[in-house]
N, CA, C and O atoms as CSV, one atom per row, in Angstrom:
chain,resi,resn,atom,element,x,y,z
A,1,UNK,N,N,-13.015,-21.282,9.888
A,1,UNK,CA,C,-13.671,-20.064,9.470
A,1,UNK,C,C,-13.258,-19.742,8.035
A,1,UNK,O,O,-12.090,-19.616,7.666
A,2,UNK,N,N,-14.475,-19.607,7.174
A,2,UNK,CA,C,-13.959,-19.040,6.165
A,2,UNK,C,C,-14.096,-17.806,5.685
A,2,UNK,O,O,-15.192,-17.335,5.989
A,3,UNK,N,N,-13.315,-16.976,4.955
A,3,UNK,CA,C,-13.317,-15.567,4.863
A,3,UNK,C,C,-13.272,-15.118,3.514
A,3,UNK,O,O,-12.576,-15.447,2.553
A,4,UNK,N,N,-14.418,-14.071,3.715
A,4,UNK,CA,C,-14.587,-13.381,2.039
A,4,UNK,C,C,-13.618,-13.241,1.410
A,4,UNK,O,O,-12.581,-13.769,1.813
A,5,UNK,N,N,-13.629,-12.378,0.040
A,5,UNK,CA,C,-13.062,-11.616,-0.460
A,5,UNK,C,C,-12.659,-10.372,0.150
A,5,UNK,O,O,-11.532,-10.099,0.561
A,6,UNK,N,N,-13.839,-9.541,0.171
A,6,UNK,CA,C,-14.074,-8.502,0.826
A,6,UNK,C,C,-13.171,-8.414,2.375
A,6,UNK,O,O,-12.491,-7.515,2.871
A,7,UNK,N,N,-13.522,-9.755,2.824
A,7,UNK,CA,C,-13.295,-9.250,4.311
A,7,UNK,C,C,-10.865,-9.774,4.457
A,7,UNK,O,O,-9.976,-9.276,5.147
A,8,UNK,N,N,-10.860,-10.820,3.493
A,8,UNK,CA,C,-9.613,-10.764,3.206
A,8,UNK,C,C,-8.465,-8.937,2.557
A,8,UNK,O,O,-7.316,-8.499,2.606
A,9,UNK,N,N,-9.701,-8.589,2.091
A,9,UNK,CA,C,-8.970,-7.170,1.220
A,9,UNK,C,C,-8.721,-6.114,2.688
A,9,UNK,O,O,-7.747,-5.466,3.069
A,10,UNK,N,N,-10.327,-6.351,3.340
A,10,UNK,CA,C,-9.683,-5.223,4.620
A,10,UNK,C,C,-8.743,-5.640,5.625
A,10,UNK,O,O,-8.255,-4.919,6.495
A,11,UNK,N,N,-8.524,-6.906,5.427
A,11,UNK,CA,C,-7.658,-7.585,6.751
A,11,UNK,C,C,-5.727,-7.110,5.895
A,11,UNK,O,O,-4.660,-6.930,6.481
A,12,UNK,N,N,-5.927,-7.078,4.957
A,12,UNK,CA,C,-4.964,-7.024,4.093
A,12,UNK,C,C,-4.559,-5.218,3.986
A,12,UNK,O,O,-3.403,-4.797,3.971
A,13,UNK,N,N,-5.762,-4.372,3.924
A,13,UNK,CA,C,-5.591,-3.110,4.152
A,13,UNK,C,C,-5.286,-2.747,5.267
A,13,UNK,O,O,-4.717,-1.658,5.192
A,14,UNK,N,N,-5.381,-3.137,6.372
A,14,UNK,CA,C,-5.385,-2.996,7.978
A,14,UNK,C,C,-3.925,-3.277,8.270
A,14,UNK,O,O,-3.328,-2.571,9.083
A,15,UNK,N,N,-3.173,-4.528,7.486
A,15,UNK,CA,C,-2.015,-4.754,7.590
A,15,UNK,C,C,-1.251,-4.299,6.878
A,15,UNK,O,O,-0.155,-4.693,7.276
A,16,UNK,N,N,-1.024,-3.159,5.306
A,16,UNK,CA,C,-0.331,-2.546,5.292
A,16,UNK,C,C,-0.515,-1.619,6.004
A,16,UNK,O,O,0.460,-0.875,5.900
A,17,UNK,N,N,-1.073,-1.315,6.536
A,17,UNK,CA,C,-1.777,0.484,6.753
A,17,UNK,C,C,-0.873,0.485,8.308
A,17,UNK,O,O,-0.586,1.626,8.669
A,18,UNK,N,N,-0.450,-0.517,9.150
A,18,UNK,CA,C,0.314,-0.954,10.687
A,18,UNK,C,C,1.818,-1.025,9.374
A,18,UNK,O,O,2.431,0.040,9.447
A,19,UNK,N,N,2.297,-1.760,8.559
A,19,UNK,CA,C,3.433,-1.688,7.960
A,19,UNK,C,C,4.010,-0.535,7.693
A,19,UNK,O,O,5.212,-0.334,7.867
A,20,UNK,N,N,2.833,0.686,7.053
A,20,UNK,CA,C,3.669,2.074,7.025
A,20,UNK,C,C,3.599,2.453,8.292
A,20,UNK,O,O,4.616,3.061,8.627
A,21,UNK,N,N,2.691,2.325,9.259
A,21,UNK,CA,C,3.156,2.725,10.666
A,21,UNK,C,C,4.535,2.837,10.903
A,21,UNK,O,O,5.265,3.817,11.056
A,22,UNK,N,N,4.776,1.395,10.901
A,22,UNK,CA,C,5.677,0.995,11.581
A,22,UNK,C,C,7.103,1.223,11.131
A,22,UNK,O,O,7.996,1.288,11.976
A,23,UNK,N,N,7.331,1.334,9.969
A,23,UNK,CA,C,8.436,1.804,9.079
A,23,UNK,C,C,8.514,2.968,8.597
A,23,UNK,O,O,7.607,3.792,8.472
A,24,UNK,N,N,10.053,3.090,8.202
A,24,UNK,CA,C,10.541,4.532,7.599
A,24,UNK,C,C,9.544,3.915,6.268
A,24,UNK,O,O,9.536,2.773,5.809
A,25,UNK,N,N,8.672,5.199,5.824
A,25,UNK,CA,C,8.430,5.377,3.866
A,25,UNK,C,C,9.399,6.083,3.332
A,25,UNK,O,O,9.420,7.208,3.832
A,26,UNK,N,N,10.332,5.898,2.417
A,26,UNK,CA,C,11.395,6.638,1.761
A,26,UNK,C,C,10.371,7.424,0.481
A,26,UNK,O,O,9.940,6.954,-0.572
A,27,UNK,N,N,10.240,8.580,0.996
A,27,UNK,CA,C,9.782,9.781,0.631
A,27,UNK,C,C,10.816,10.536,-1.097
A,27,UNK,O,O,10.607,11.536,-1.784
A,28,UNK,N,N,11.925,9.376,-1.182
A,28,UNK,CA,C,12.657,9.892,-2.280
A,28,UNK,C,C,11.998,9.197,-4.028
A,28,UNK,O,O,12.153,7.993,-4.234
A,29,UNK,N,N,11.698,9.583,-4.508
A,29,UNK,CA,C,10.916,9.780,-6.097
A,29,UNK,C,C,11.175,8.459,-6.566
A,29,UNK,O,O,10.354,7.549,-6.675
A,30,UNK,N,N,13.016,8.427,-6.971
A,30,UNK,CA,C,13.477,7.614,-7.780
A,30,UNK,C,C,13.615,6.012,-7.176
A,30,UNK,O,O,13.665,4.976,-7.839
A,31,UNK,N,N,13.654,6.160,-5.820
A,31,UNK,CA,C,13.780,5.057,-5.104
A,31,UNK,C,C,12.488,4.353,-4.628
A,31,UNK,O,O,12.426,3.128,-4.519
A,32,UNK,N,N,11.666,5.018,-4.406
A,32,UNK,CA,C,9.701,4.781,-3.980
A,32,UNK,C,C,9.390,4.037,-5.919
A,32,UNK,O,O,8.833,2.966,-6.161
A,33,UNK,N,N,9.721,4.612,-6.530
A,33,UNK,CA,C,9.357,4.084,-7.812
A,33,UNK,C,C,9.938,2.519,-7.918
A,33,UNK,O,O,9.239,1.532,-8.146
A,34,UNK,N,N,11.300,2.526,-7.710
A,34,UNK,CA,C,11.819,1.069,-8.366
A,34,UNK,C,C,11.156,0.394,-6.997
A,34,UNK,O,O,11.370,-0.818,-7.024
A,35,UNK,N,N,10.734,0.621,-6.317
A,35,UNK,CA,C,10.501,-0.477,-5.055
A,35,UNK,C,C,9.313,-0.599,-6.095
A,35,UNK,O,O,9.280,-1.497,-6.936
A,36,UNK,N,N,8.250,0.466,-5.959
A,36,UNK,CA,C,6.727,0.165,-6.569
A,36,UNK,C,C,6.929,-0.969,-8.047
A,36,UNK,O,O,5.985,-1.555,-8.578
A,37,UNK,N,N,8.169,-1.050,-8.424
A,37,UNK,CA,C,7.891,-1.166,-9.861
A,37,UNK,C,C,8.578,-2.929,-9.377
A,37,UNK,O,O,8.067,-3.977,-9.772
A,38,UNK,N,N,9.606,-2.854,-8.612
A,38,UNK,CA,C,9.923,-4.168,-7.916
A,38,UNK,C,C,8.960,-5.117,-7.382
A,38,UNK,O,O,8.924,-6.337,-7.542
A,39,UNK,N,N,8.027,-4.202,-6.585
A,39,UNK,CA,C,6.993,-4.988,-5.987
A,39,UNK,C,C,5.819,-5.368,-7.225
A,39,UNK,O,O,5.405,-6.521,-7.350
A,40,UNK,N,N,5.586,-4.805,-7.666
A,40,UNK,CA,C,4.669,-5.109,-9.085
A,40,UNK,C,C,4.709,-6.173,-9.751
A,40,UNK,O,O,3.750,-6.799,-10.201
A,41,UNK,N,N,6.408,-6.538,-9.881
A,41,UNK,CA,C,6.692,-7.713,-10.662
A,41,UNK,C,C,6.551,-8.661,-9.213
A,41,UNK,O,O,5.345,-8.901,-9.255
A,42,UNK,N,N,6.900,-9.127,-8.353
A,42,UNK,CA,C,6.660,-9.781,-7.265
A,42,UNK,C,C,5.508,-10.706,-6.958
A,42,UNK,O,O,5.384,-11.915,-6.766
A,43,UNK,N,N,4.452,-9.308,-7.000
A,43,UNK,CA,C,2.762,-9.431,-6.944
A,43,UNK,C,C,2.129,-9.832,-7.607
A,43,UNK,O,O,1.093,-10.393,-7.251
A,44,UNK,N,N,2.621,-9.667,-9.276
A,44,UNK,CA,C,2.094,-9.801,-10.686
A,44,UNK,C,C,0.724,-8.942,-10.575
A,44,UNK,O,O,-0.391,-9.270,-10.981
A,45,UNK,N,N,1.095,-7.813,-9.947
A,45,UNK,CA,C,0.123,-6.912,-10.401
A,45,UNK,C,C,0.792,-5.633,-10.727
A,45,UNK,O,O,1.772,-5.045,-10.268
A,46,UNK,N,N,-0.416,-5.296,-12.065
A,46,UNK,CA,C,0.074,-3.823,-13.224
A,46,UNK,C,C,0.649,-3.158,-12.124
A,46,UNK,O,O,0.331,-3.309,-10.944
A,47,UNK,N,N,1.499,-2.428,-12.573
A,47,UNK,CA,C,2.002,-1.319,-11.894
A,47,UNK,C,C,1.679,-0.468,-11.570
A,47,UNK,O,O,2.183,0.074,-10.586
A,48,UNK,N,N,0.224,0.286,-12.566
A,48,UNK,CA,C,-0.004,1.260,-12.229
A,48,UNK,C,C,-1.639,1.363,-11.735
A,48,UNK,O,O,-2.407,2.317,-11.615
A,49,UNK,N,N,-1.773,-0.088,-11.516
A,49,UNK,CA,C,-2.654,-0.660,-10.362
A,49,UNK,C,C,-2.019,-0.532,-9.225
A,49,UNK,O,O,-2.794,-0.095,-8.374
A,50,UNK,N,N,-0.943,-0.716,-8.811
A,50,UNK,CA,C,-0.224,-1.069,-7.367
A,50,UNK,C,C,0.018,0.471,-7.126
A,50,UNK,O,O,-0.161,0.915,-5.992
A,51,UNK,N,N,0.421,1.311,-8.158
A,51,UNK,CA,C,0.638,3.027,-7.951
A,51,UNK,C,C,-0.288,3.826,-7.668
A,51,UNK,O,O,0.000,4.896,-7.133
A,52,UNK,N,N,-1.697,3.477,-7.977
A,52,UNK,CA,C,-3.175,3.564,-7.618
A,52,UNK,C,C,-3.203,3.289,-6.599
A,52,UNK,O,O,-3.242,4.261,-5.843
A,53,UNK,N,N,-3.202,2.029,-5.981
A,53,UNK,CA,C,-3.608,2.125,-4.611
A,53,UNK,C,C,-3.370,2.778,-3.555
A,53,UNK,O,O,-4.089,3.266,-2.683
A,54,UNK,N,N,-1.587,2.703,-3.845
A,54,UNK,CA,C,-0.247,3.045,-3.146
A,54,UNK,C,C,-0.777,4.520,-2.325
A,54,UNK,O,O,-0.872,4.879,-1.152
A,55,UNK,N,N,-1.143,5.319,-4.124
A,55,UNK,CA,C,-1.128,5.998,-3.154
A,55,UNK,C,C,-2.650,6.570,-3.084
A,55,UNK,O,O,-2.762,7.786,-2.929
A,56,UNK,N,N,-3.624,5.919,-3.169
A,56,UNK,CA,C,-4.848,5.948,-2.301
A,56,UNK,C,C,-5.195,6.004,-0.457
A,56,UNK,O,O,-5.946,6.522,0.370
A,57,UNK,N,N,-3.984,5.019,-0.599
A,57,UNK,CA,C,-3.573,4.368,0.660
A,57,UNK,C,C,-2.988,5.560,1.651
A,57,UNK,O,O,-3.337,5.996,2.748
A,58,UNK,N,N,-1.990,5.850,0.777
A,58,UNK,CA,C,-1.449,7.280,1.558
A,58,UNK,C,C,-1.573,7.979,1.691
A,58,UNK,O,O,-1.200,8.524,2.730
A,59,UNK,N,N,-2.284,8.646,0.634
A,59,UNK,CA,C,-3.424,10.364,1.061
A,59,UNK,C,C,-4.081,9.739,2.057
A,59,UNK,O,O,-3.791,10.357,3.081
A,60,UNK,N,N,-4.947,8.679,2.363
A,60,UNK,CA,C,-6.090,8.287,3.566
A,60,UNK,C,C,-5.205,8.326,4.983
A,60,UNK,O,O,-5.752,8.695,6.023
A,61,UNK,N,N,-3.961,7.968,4.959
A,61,UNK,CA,C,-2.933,8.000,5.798
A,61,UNK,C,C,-2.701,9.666,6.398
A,61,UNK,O,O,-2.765,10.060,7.563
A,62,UNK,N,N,-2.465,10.304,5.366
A,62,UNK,CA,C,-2.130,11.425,5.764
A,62,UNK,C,C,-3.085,12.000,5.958
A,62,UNK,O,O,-2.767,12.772,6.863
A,63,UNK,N,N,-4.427,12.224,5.642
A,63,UNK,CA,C,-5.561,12.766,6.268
A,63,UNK,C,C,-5.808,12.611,7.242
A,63,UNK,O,O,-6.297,13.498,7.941
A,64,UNK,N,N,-5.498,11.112,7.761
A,64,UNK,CA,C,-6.111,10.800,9.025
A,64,UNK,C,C,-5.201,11.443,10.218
A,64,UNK,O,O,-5.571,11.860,11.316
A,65,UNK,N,N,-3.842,11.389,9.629
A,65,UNK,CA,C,-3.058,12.381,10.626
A,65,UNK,C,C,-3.249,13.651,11.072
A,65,UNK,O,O,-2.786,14.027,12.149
A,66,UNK,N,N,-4.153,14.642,10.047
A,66,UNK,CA,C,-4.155,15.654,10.099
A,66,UNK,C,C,-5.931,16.404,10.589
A,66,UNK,O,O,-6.301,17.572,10.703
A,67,UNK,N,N,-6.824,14.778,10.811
A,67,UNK,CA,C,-7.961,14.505,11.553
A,67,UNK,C,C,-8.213,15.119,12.762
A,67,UNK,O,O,-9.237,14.848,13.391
């Protein structure tokens, strides 16, 4: 089977989205940053591409809690 783009990005959204489930998010400023800025270099993606999503990702998170 081969798989889109598209359909790789939601399989990929679906699986962080069970990762913050499943884990503590450290809610502290200075420490959420160097991870974001850790993971950036990792990914080789901009940072403030990965800080965009991040937290796209997490307002949709927290809405849905409050659904």
């Amino acid at each position: 089977m081969v798989l889109t783009k598209e359909r790789k990005g939601e399989i990929a959204d679906k699986l962080l989205t069970e990762f913050f489930k499943k884990e503590r998010i450290q809610l502290n400023s200075d420490e959420f940053k160097r991870k974001i800025g850790n993971l950036s270099k990792s990914l080789d993606v901009p940072k403030e591409e990965l800080t965009a999503y991040l937290q796209e990702k997490i307002e949709n998170m927290v809405a849905d809690m409050f659904a």
